[in-house]
C-alpha positions in Angstrom: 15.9 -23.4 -0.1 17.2 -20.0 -0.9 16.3 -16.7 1.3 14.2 -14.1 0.5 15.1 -10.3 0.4 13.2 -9.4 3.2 16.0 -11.7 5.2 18.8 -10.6 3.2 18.1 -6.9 3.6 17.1 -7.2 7.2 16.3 -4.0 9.0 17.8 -2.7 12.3 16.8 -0.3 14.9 19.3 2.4 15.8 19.4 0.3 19.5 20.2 -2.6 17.6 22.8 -1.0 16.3 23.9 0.7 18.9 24.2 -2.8 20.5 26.4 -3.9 18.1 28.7 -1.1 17.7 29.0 -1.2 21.8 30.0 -5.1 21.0 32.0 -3.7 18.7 33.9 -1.9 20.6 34.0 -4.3 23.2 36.4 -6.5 20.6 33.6 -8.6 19.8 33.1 -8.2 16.0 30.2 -8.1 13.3 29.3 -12.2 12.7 30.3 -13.2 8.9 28.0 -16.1 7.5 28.9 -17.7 4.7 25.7 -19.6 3.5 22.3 -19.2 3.7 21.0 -20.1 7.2 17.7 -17.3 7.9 19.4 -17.9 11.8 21.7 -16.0 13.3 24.7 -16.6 16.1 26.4 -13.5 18.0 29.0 -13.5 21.0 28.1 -12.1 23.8 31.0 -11.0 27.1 34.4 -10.0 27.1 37.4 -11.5 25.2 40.2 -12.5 27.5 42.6 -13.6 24.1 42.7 -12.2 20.4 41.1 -15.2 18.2 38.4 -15.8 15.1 35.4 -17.6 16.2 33.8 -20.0 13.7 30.4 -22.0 14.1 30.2 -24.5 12.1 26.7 -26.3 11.4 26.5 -30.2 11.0 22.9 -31.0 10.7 20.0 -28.8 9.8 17.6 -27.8 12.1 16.4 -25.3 14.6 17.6 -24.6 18.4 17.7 -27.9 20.0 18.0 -29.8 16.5 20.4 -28.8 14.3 23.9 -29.9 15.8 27.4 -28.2 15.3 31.3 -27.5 15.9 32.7 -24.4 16.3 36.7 -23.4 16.4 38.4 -20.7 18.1 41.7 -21.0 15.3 40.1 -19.9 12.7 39.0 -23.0 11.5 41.9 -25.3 12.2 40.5 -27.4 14.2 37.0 -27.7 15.7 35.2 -28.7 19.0 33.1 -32.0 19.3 29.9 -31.9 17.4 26.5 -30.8 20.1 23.3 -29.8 19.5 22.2 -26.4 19.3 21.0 -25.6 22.7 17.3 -25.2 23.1 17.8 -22.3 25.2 20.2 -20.5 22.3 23.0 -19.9 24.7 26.5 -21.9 25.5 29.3 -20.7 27.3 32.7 -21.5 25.8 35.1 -21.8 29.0 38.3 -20.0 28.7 37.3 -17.3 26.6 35.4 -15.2 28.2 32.4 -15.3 25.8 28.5 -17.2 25.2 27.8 -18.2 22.0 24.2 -17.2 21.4 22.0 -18.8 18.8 18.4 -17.4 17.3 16.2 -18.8 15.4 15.5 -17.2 12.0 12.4 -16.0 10.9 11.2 -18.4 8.3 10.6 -21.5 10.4 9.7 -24.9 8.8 13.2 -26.6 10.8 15.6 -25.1 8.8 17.1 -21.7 10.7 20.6 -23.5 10.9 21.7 -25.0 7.5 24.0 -27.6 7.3 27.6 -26.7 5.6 27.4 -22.8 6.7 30.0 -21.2 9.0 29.8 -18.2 10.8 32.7 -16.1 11.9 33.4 -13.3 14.7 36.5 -11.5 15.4 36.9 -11.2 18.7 40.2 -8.9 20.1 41.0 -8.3 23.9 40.0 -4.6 24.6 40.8 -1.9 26.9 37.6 0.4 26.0 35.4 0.3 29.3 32.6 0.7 27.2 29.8 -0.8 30.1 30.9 1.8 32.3 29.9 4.9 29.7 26.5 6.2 30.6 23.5 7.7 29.0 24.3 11.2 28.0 27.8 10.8 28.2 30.0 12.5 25.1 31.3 9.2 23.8 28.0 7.3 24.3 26.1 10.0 22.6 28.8 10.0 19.6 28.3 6.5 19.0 24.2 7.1 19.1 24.7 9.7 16.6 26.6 6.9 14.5 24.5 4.6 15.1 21.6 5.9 13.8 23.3 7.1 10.7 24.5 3.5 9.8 20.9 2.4 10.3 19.8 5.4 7.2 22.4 4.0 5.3 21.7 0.4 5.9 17.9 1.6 4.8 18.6 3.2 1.9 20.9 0.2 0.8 17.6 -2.0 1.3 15.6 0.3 -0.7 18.3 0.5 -3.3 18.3 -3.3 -3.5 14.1 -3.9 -3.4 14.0 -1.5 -6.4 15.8 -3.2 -8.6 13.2 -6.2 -8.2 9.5 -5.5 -9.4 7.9 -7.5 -6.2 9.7 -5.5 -4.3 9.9 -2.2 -5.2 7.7 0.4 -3.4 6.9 4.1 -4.4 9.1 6.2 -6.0 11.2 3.3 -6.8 9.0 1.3 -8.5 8.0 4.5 -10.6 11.5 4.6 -11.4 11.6 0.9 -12.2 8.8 0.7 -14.0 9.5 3.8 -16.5 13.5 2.6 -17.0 12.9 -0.9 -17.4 9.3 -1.6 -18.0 8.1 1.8 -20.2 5.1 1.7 -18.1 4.9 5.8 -16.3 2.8 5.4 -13.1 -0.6 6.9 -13.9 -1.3 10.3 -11.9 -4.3 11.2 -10.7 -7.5 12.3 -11.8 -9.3 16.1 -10.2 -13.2 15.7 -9.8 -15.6 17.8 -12.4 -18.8 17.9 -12.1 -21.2 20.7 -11.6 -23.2 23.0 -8.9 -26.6 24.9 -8.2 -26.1 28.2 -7.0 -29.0 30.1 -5.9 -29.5 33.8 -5.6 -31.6 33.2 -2.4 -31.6 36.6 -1.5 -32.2 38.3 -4.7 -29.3 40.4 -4.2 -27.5 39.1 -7.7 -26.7 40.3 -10.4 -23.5 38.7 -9.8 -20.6 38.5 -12.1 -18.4 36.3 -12.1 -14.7 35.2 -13.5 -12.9 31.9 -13.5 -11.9 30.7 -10.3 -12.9 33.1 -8.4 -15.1 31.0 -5.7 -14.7 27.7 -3.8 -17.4 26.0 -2.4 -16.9 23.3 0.3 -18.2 20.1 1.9 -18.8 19.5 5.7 -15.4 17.4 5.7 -13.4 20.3 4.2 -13.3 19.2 1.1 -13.5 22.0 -1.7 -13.9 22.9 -5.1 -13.3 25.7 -7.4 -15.6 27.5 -10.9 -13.6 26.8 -13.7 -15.5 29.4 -15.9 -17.2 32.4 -15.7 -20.8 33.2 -15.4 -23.4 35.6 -13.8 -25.9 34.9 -11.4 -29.3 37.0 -12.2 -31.0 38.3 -9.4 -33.4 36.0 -7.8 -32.5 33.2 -10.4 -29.9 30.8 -10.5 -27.3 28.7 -12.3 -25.3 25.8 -13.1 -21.8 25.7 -13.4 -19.1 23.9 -13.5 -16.4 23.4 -10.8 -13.2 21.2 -10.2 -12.2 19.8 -6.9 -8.7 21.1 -5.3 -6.8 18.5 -5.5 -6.8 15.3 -7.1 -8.3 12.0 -5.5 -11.0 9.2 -5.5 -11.6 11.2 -1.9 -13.3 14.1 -4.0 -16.2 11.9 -5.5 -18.6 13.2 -2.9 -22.3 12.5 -2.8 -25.0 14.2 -4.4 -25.8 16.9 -2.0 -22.5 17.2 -0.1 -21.5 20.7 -1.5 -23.2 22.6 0.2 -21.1 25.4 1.7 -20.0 28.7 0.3 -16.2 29.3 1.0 -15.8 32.6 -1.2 -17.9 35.5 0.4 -21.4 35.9 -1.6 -23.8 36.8 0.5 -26.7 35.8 -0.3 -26.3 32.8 -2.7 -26.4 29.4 -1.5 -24.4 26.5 -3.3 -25.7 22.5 -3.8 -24.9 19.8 -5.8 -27.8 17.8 -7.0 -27.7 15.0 -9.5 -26.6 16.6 -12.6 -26.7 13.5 -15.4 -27.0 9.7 -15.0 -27.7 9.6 -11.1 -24.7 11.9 -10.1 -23.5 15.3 -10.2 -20.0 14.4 -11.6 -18.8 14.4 -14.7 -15.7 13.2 -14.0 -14.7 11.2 -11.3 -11.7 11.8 -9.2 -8.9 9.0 -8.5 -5.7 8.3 -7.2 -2.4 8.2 -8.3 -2.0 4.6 -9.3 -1.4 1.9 -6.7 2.1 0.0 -6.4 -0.7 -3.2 -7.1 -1.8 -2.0 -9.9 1.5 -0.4 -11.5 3.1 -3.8 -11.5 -0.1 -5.9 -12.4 0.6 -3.3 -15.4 4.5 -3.9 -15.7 3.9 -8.0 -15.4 1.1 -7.7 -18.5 4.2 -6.1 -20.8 5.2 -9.7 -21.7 1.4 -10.2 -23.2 1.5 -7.2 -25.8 4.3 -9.1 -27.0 2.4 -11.9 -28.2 0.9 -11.9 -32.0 -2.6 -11.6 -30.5 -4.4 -9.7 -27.9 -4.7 -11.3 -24.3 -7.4 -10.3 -21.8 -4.6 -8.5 -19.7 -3.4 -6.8 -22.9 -6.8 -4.7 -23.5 -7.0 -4.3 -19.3 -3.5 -2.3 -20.0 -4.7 -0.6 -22.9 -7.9 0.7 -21.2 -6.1 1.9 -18.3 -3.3 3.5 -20.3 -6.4 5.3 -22.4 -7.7 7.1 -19.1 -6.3 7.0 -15.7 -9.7 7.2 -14.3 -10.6 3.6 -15.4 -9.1 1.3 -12.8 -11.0 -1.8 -12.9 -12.0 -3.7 -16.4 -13.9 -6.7 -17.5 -12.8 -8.5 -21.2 -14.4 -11.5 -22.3 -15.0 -12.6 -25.5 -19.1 -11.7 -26.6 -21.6 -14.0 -26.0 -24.0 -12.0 -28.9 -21.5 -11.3 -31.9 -19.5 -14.1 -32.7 -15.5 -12.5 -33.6 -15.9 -9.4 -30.8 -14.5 -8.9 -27.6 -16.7 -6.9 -25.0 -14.7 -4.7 -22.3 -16.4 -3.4 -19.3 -15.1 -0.6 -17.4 -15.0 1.2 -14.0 -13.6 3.5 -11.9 -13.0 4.4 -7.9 -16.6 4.9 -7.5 -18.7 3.1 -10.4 -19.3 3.5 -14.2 -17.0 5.7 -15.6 -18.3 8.9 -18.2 -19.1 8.5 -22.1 -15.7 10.9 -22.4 -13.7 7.8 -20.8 -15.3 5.5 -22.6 -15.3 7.3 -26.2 -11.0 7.9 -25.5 -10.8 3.9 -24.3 -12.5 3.2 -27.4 -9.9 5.6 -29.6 -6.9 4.4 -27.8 -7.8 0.9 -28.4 -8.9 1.0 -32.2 -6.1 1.1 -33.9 -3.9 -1.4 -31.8 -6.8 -4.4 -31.6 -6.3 -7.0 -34.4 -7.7 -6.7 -37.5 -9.9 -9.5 -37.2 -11.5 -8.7 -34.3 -14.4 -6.1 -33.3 -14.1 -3.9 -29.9 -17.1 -3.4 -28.4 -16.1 -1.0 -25.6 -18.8 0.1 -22.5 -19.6 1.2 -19.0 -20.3 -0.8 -16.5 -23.7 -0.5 -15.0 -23.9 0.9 -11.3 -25.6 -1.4 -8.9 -26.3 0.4 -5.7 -25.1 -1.6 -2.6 -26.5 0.8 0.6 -24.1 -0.7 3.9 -26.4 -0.2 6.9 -24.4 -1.3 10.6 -24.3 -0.4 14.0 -20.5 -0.2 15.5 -19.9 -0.9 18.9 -16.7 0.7 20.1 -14.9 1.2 23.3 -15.0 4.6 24.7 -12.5 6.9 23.3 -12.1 4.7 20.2 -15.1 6.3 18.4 -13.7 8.9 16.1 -10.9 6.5 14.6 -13.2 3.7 14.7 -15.4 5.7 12.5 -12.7 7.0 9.8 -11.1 3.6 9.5 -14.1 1.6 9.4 -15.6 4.1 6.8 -12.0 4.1 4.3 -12.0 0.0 4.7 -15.6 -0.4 3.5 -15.3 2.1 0.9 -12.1 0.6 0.0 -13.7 -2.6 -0.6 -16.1 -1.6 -3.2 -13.7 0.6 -4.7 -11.6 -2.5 -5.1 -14.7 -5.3 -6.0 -14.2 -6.6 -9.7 -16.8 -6.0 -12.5 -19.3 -9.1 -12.1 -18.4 -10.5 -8.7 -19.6 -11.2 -5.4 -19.7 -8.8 -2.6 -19.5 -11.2 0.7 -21.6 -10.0 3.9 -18.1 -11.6 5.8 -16.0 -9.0 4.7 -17.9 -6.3 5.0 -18.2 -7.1 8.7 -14.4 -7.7 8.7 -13.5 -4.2 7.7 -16.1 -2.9 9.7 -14.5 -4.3 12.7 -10.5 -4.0 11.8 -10.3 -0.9 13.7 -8.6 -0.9 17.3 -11.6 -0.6 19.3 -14.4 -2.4 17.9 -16.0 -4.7 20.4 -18.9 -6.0 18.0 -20.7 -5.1 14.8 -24.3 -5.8 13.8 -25.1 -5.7 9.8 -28.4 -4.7 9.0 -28.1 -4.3 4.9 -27.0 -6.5 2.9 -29.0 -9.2 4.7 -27.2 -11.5 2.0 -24.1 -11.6 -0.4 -24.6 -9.8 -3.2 -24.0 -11.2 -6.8 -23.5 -8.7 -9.5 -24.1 -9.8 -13.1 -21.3 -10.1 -15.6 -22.1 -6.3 -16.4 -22.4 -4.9 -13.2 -20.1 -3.2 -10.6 -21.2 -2.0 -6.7 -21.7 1.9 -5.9 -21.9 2.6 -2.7 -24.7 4.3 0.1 -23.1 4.1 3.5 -25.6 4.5 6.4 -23.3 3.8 9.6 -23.9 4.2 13.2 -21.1 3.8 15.9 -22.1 3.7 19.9 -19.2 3.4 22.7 -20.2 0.8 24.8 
C-alpha cells in the first residue's frame, strides 16, 4: 500500500516547527524514514552520549500491534524485538531519551510497516534551550525561523500537488492545465440584461452617455448603461446595463434593481421581466471551478478518439461559451443518426446567443455522419419555502450560508435529475447554529424530465430560538 500526497507533503504549524527546531537544538535531530509507514516515531529528552537512533519495524501494525527493534550503533546491532507500546511511549535507559510512537493517519492496521527504519541523530548539547523564555532574543529568532521554514515547506507542497491534476488547486491547476493539458480555465461571464427607468417626476428630458449611471440592488450589488439614451419627460425607457463585476452572484431577480446610485432626481429604476420570464440577457457566472477545469482536462483523452464521446461535445459546449456550465448529450430518441445536447447555466436555460455560438463551435468538429441538434434546457421553477431555527446570535450567518448552500445546489443539479427534499434540508441546516429546520415546499422530491433543469424562488424565514 503506497501513501498518498496528502501524507507525503504533510503540513506543519509554525509551533510544530518550532518544536522541532527547539529538539533540534536540544541535539535531538529531524527523524529519517526510509519506507513508507503513514506513522511517525520522534525522541523526546536530553542526550547524555553522541549516537544514531534507528527503529526498526518487525511486524505491521498499529501501537500495541506492530512489534520492533531499534539500535543505538547505527544499526549494528539491535535490541530484542517488543511490541509497539499501546501508550506510544518507551524509555530507553541510559540514554537519556523516550522513544515516542504515533499512529499515522490512514488507519486500517498498517501505521507501522514492516521492513522500514527510522533514524535520529541525537548529539550531547550544551544549548540550555528549556530555560529560554517567551520573548527572549534567541527564542524569538528561532520563531521568526520557524515560521519561515513552514512557507517554504508550503510552497514545496504546493509545488508538488501541482504537478498532479487531483491535486492541484487554483492558480496551479490553471498553470497545469494550460502547459500540459491546453485546456485555459474559463473566466467569467458580466450580467446583461436590461432596465425600466421612469421619469416619475416629469423633470426629463434627460440625456444621457454610456456609462454614465449605476443603478443598485438592496444587497449592493450594481450595474452600469452600456449605451446612451434620453429619457423624455414624463415617459420612460429601456436600456441596457451590465453588472460590475463578473459572477453567477449578479443574476438577480426580476425586480431587485431598484435603486438609483447616480444622482437623477426624479427618475426611478426597475427591472421587470424583459424576454422569456427574466430580465437578463445574459447571465452572469464564475470563473470556472477547479471541478470542472479538471472534469475538462480528464475529457482530453476522449477528443482523441476517431468518434465523438458524450464528454467530448460537454467540452466543446463549454469551450463554445463560458456561461454554459452544465450539459446533457444523449443520442435522439426522434431522428435516428442525431445527437441532442441540452444546455444550462448558473441559473437555468442559457440565451439563443449561447446557444446559436454552441451550435457554430460545434459544427464543424462533429462527425460527418452525424446531425447536432443543439438547445436550451427548459426552466422548471423549484420555489424552497422553510423556516430556520437558529440559536441567538447565529442568525445573520445562518442566513447567508444557508441561502449560498441551497442556491448552490440548484446551481450544481444536472439536466434531467432529481432534486431530493433530504438535501435541501441538509444545506439548510449546515450552518453553525441551526437547531432545526421545517420544509414547507417541496412537499416531495422533484423529478425533472430529460429536458429540464431547476430555477430557483427562495422564500426563507429564520427565527432564533
Amino acid at each position: 500500500m503506497s501513501l498518498s500526497l496528502q501524507e507525503l507533503v504533510v503540513e506543519r504549524t509554525a509551533d510544530e516547527q518550532l518544536e522541532k527546531s527547539l529538539k533540534s537544538l536540544q541535539g535531538i535531530g529531524y527523524t529519517q524514514r526510509t519506507g513508507f509507514s503513514p506513522g511517525t516515531v520522534t525522541l523526546e529528552g536530553t542526550p547524555t552520549s553522541d549516537f544514531t537512533m534507528k527503529v526498526k519495524v518487525i511486524a505491521t501494525g498499529n501501537l500495541g500491534a506492530g512489534t520492533y527493534q531499534y539500535s543505538t550503533d547505527g544499526g549494528q546491532t539491535y535490541s530484542a524485538t517488543s511490541t509497539i507500546p499501546a501508550g506510544g511511549t518507551t524509555s530507553l535507559g541510559g540514554t537519556g531519551l523516550t522513544l515516542v510512537f504515533a499512529d499515522g493517519p490512514v488507519g486500517g492496521g498498517d501505521s507501522f510497516r514492516a521492513g522500514d527504519i527510522f533514524s535520529i541523530d541525537v548529539r550531547r548539547s550544551t544549548l540550555p534551550v528549556t530555560s529560554w523564555q517567551v520573548g527572549s532574543t534567541p527564542r524569538t529568532l528561532l520563531e521568526n525561523d520557524a515560521v519561515a521554514l513552514v512557507e517554504l515547506r508550503s510552497l514545496v507542497g504546493l509545488m508538488a500537488r501541482g504537478g498532479l491534476l487531483l491535486e492541484a488547486k487554483s492558480d496551479w491547476l490553471t498553470l497545469l492545465a494550460s502547459q500540459l493539458y491546453k485546456v485555459d480555465r474559463a473566466a467569467g461571464v458580466t450580467a446583461q440584461g436590461y432596465v425600466r427607468l421612469d421619469d416619475t417626476a416629469s423633470g426629463g428630458p434627460h440625456t444621457i452617455t454610456a456609462n454614465q449611471l449605476w443603478f443598485g440592488t438592496p444587497g449592493g450589488k450594481r450595474f452600469n448603461n452600456t449605451t446612451g439614451f434620453t429619457l423624455a419627460q414624463g415617459s420612460f425607457v429601456v436600456i441596457p446595463v451590465q453588472a460590475e463585476s463578473p459572477g453567477a452572484e449578479w443574476n438577480v431577480a426580476v425586480g431587485e434593481i431598484n435603486q438609483m446610485v447616480s444622482v437623477l432626481p426624479g427618475v426611478a429604476v426597475s427591472n421587470p421581466i424583459y424576454s422569456n420570464g427574466t430580465w437578463l440577457t445574459r447571465s452572469g457566472s464564475n470563473d470556472e471551478s477547479d471541478e470542472s477545469l479538471i472534469a475538462r482536462c480528464q475529457s482530453r483523452w476522449p477528443q482523441l478518439s476517431q468518434g465523438a464521446t458524450d464528454q467530448v461535445y460537454t467540452t466543446w459546449a463549454k469551450e463554445a461559451d463560458s456561461s454554459v456550465t452544465r450539459t446533457r448529450v444523449a443520442a435522439s430518441g426522434t431522428a435516428e443518426g442525431t445527437v441532442d445536447i441540452l444546455l444550462a447555466g448558473t441559473s437555468g436555460p442559457v440565451s439563443p446567443a449561447t446557444v446559436a455560438a454552441v451550435e457554430s463551435y460545434i459544427l464543424p468538429k462533429k462527425p460527418l455522419t452525424v446531425a447536432v441538434s443543439v438547445q436550451s434546457a427548459t426552466g422548471v421553477n423549484v420555489t424552497v419555502t422553510a423556516t430556520v431555527y437558529v440559536r441567538s446570535g447565529y442568525q445573520a450567518s445562518a442566513q447567508t450560508e444557508g441561502t449560498a448552500n441551497v442556491e448552490r445546489l440548484l446551481r450544481e443539479l444536472d439536466i434531467g435529475s432529481v432534486l431530493y427534499v433530504n438535501n435541501i434540508i441538509e444545506e439548510l441546516s449546515t450552518p453553525q447554529g441551526v437547531r432545526n429546520v421545517v420544509l414547507s415546499a417541496p412537499v416531495a422530491d422533484v423529478a425533472l424530465s430529460s429536458t429540464q433543469v431547476a430555477t430557483l424562488t427562495l422564500n426563507l424565514t429564520f427565527q432564533v430560538v
